[in-house]
C-alpha positions in Angstrom: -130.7 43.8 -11.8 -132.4 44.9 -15.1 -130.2 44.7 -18.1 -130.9 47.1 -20.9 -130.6 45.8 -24.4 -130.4 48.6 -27.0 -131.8 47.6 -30.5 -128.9 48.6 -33.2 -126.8 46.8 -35.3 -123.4 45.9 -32.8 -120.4 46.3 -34.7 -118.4 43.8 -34.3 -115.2 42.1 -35.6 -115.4 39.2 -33.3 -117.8 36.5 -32.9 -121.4 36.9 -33.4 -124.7 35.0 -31.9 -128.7 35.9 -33.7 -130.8 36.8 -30.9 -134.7 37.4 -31.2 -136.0 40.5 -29.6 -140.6 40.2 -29.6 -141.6 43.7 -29.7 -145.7 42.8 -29.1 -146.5 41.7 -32.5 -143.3 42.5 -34.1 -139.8 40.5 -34.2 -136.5 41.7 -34.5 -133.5 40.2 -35.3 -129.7 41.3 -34.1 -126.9 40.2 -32.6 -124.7 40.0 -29.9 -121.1 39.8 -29.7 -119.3 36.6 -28.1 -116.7 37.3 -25.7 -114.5 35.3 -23.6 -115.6 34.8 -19.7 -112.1 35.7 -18.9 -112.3 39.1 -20.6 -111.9 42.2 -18.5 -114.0 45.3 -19.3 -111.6 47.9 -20.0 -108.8 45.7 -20.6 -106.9 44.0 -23.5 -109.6 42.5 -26.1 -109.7 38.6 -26.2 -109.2 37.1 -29.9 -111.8 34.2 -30.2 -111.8 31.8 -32.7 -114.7 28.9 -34.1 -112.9 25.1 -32.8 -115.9 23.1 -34.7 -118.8 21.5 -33.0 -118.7 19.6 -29.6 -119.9 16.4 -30.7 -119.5 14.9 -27.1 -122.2 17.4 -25.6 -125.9 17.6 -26.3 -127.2 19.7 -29.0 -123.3 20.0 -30.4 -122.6 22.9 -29.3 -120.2 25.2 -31.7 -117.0 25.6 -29.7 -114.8 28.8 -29.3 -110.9 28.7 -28.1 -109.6 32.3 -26.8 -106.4 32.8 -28.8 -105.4 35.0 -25.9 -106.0 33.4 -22.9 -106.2 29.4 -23.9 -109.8 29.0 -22.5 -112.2 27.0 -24.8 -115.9 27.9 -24.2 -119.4 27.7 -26.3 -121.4 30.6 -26.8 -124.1 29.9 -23.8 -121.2 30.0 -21.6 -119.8 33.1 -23.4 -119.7 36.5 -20.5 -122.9 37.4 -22.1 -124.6 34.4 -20.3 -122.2 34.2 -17.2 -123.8 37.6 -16.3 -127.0 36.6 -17.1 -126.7 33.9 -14.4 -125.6 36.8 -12.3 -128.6 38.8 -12.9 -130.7 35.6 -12.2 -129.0 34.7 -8.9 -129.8 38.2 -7.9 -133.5 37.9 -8.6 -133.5 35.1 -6.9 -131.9 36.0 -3.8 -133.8 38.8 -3.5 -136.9 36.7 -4.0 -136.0 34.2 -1.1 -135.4 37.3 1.8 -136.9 36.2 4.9 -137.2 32.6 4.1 -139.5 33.1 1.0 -139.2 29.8 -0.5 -142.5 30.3 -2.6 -141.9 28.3 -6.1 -145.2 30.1 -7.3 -143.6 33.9 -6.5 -140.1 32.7 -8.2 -141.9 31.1 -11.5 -143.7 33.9 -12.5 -140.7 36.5 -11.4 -138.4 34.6 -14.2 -141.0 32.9 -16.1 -140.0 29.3 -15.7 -142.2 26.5 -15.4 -142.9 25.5 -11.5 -141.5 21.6 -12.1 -138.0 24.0 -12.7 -138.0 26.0 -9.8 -138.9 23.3 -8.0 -135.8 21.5 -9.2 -133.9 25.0 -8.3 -135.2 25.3 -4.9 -134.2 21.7 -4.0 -131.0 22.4 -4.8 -130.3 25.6 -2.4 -131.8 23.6 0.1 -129.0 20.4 -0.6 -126.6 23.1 -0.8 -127.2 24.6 2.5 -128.4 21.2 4.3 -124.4 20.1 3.6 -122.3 23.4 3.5 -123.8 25.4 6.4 -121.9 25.5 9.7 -124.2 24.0 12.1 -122.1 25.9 14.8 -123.4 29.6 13.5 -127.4 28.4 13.0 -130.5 29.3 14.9 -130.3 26.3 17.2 -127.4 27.3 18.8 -127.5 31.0 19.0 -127.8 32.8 22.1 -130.9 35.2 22.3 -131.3 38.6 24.0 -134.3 38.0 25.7 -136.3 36.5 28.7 -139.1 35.1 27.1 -139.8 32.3 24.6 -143.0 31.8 22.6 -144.0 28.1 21.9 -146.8 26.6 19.9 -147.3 23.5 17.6 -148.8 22.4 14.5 -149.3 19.6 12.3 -148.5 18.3 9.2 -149.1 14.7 6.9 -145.9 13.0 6.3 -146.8 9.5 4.4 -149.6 8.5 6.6 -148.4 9.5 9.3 -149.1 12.7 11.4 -145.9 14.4 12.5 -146.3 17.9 14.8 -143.9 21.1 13.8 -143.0 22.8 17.1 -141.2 26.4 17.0 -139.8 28.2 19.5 -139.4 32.2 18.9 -137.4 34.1 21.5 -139.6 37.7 22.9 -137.3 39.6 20.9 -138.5 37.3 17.6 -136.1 35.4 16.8 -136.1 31.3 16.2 -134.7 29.3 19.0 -135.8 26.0 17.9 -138.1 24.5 15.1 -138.3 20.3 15.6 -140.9 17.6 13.7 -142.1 15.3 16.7 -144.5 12.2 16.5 -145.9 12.9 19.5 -146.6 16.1 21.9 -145.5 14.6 24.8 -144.1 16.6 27.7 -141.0 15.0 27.5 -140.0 16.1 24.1 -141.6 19.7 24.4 -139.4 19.4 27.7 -135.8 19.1 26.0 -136.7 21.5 23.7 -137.9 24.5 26.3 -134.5 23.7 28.5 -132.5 23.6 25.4 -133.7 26.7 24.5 -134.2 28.5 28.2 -130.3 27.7 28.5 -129.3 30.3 25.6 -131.6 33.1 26.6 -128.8 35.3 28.1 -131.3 37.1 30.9 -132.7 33.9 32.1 -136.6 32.4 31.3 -138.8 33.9 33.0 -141.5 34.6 30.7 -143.4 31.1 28.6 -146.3 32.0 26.1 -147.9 29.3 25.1 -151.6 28.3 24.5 -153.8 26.4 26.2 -152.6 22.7 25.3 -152.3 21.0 29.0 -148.8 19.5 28.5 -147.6 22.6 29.2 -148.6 22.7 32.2 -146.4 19.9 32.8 -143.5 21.2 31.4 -143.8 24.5 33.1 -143.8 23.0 36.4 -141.0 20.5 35.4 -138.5 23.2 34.8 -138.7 24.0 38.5 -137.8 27.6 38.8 -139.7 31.3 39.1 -141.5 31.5 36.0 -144.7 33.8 34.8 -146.7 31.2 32.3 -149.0 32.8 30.0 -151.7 30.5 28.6 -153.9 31.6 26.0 -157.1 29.8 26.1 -158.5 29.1 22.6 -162.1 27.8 23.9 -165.4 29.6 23.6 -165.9 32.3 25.2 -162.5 33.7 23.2 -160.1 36.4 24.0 -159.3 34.7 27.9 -156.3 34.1 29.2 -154.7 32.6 31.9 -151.4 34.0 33.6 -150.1 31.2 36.3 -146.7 32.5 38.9 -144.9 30.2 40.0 -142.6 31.1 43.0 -141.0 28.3 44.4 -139.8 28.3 48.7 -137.4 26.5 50.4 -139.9 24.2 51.5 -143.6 24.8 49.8 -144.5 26.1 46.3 -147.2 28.6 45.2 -149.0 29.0 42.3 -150.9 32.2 41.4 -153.7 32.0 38.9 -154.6 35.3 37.2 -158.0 35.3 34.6 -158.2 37.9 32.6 -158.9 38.9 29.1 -156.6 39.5 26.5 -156.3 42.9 25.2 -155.7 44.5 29.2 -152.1 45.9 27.7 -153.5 47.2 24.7 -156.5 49.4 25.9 -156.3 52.4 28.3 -158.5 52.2 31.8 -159.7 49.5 34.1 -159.9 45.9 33.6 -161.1 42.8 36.2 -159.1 39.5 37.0 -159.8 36.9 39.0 -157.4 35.6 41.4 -156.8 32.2 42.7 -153.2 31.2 44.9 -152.9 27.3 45.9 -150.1 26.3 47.5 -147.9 23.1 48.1 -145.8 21.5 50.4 -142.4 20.2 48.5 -141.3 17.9 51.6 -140.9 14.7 51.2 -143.9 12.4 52.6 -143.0 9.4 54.7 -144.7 6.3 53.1 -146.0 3.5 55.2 -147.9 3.4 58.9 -147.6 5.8 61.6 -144.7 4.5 64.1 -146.4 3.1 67.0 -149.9 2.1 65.1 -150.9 -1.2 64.6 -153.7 -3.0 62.2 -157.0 -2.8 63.0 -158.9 -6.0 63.9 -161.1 -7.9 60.7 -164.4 -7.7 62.0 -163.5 -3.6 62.5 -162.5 -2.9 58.8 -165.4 -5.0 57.1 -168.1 -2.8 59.0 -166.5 0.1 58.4 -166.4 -1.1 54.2 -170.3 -2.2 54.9 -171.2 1.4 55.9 -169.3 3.0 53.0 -171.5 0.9 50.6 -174.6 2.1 52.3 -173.8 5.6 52.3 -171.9 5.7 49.1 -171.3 9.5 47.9 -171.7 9.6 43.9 -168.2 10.9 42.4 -167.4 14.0 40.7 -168.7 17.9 41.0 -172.8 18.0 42.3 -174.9 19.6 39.4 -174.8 22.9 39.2 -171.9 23.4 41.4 -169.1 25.1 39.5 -165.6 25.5 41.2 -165.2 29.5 41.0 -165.4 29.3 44.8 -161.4 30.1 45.5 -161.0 32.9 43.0 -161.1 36.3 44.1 -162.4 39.4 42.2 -159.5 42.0 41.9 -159.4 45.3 40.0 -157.1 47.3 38.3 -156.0 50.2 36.2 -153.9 50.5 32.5 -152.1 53.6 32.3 -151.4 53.4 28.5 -149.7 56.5 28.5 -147.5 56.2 31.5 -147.1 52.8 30.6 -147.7 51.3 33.8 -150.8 49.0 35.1 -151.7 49.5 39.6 -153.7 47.9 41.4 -156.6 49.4 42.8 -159.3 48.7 46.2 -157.0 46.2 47.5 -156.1 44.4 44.8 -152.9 42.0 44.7 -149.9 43.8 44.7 -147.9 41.3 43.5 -149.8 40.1 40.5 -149.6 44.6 39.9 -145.6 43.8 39.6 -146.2 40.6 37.2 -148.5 42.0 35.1 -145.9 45.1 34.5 -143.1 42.6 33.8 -145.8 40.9 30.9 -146.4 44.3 29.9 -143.1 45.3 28.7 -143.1 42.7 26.2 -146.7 43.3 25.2 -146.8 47.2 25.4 -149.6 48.4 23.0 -150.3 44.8 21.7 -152.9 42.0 22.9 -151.1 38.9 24.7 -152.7 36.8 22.4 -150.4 38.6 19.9 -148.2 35.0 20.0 -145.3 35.7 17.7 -145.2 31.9 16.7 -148.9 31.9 15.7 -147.2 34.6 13.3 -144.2 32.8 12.2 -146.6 29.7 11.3 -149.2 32.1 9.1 -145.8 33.2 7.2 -144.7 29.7 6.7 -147.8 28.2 5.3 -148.0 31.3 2.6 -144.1 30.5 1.7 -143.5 26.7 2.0 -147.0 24.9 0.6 -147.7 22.3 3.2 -149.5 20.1 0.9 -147.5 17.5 -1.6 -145.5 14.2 -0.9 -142.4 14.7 0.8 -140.2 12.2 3.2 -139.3 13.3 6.5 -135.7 14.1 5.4 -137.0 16.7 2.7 -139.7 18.3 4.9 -136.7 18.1 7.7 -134.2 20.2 4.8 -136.9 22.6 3.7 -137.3 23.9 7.5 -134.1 24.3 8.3 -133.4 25.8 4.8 -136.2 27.9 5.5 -135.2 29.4 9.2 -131.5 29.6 8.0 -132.3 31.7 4.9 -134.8 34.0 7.4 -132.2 34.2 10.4 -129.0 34.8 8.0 -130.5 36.6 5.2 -126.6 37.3 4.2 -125.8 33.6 3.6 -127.5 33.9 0.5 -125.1 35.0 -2.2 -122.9 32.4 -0.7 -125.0 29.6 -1.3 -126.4 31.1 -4.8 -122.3 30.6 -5.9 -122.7 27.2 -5.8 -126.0 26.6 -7.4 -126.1 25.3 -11.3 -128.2 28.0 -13.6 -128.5 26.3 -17.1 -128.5 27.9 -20.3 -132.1 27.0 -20.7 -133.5 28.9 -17.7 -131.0 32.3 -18.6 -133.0 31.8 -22.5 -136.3 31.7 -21.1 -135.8 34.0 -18.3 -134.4 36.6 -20.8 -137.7 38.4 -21.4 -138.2 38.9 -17.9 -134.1 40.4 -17.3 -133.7 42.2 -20.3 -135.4 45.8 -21.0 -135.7 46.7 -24.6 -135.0 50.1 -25.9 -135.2 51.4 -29.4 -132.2 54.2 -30.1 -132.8 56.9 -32.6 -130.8 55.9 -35.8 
């Protein structure tokens, strides 16, 4: 809100404060009347009167008793600066939207000093850190999708190095944002589950990029799942699409290579296809019933002629392993919005890639919502400057609380302390001068 000051002489009876109006090079002086902070516009006026100076508060502040309601107040606490606070918790709330915790933004919007705002941000985040019901936050919301986006990156706390991993649903919203010390597949594990368990229709898409831990974790959730790896290795733009379909017995594994903007182009695109399968029985350790050891003198002469005819290890130069995948074919319908397969090609990879393609209709895969969400949150929070693990912990979840429950706000701006000083040199910036004909 923008508050227009008109410049006139206020006739008053009441109690009066100077105020300084800069018009470029020229100053004017006025001022403003002093009412009570109980006063109702439109209602009976308060009667104020001067009480001497407060000698037990900085500066001695004169003080003012309201002869009609009892309240004793000084004149930077006077309604003219209680709805100047209002005014400032506006800006600022409408500043923060979306997470926007950027003290460079907020310092030039109100003109304070970036050590202040600084001061001021710490302070929502305290405020929110202790009053927010954890039940009603991002980590524990349910999500209205089938897909989750996952992705990590790093930041310096102390000497250490700790990694941020976020977890946005396909419908973009944040399931889960956790600092870890280390990547393993264990901890991106109990964060996938915890986060597969409140997406209402079930995981059954994973984005992630080509880090191999999720590999792991992909397989250790044990269940029908399409896993969409992005491979950020030269050459660029490939990805990988791995189906997992689990039997009562056996699992299979279809690898699809492709590149990454087949769902946002119109026409034909190649893949190569590659299907390995396992048995999930349960091998019998130990020798064959009914076999016995072999004598000595039979196993050193066998050991003697592998040493002879010793095979070097690893792939023969030259020899790449491309012999199992299969070239396959298809066709993008971007208007029909529907992707077939043609000459033969797999049918069933035809079904998975229309599946992928309703969450990436007109868009590359590679279009990783998280990759987003971590662009966004290096512009607003700064990731450089000391901070312990607790503050970088509170400024996170500050952050995704403020961008999931934008409302929460004005709730949490009640509580935060605006001093007189930043209302007086925040005024320039609130108030709009206007010079009335006399």
């Amino acid at each position: 809100m923008i508050r227009t000051c008109e410049i006139e002489t206020l006739q008053s009876d009441g109690i009066q404060l100077p105020i300084k109006i800069e018009l470029g090079s020229k100053i004017i002086y006025d001022l403003i009347s002093i009412i009570c902070p109980n006063e109702i516009e439109g209602k009976i006026k308060h009667l104020l009167v001067n009480n001497g100076h407060d000698t037990s508060v900085i500066g001695n502040p004169q003080q003012i008793v309201c002869q009609t309601c009892g309240k004793s107040f000084y004149p930077h606490t006077s309604k003219f600066f209680k709805e100047m606070k209002d005014d400032i918790r506006e800006i600022i709330a409408e500043s923060l939207k979306r997470g926007r915790l950027n003290a460079k933004a907020l310092s030039r919007r109100l003109q304070l000093n970036k050590s202040t705002i600084s001061k001021l941000l710490l302070q929502i985040i305290q405020i929110i850190s202790k009053s927010v019901t954890k039940s009603k936050i991002f980590k524990n919301k349910k999500r209205r999708s089938n897909c989750l986006f996952i992705d990590e990156t790093f930041l310096k706390i102390g000497k250490k190095t700790w990694y941020l991993i976020v977890v946005v649903s396909g419908n973009n919203k944040i399931m889960a944002v956790e600092l870890v010390l280390k990547r393993s597949k264990e901890n991106i594990l109990k964060i996938v589950r915890d986060c597969a368990d409140r997406l209402l229709y079930g995981l059954q898409i994973l984005v992630s990029d080509g880090f191999l831990v999720y590999i792991g974790v992909a397989r250790a959730l044990n269940k029908d799942l399409i896993h969409i790896r992005h491979i950020h290795k030269p050459p660029y733009g490939r990805i990988i699409i791995e189906i997992y379909k689990y039997g009562e017995f056996d699992f299979h594994k279809t690898s699809f290579a492709t590149t990454n903007e087949i769902t946002a182009v119109n026409g034909y695109f190649l893949g190569q296809i590659k299907i390995t399968k396992e048995s999930l029985g349960k091998k019998i350790r130990g020798r064959k019933p009914g076999s016995k050891n072999r004598p000595k003198e039979v196993i050193l002469a066998e050991k003697k002629q592998k040493q002879k005819n010793r095979i070097p290890r690893g792939r023969p130069p030259g020899k790449t392993n491309k012999q199992d995948w299969e070239l396959h074919i298809f066709n993008h319908d971007k208007k029909g919005g529907q992707i077939t397969a043609l000459n033969g090609s797999s049918s069933s990879v035809t079904a998975v890639m229309n599946k992928i393609l309703k969450q990436f209709r007109n868009m590359h895969i590679t279009s990783n919502l998280v990759e987003k969400e971590f662009s966004a949150l290096k512009k607003l929070i700064d990731f450089r400057g000391r901070r312990s693990m607790e503050i970088w912990d509170d400024l996170l979840y500050s952050y995704y609380i403020i961008r999931d429950e934008p409302k929460i706000l004005k709730h949490i701006l009640s509580k935060c302390e605006i001093s007189y000083n930043m209302v007086k040199k925040s005024l320039p910036k609130i108030i709009s001068c206007q010079v009335c004909a006399m």
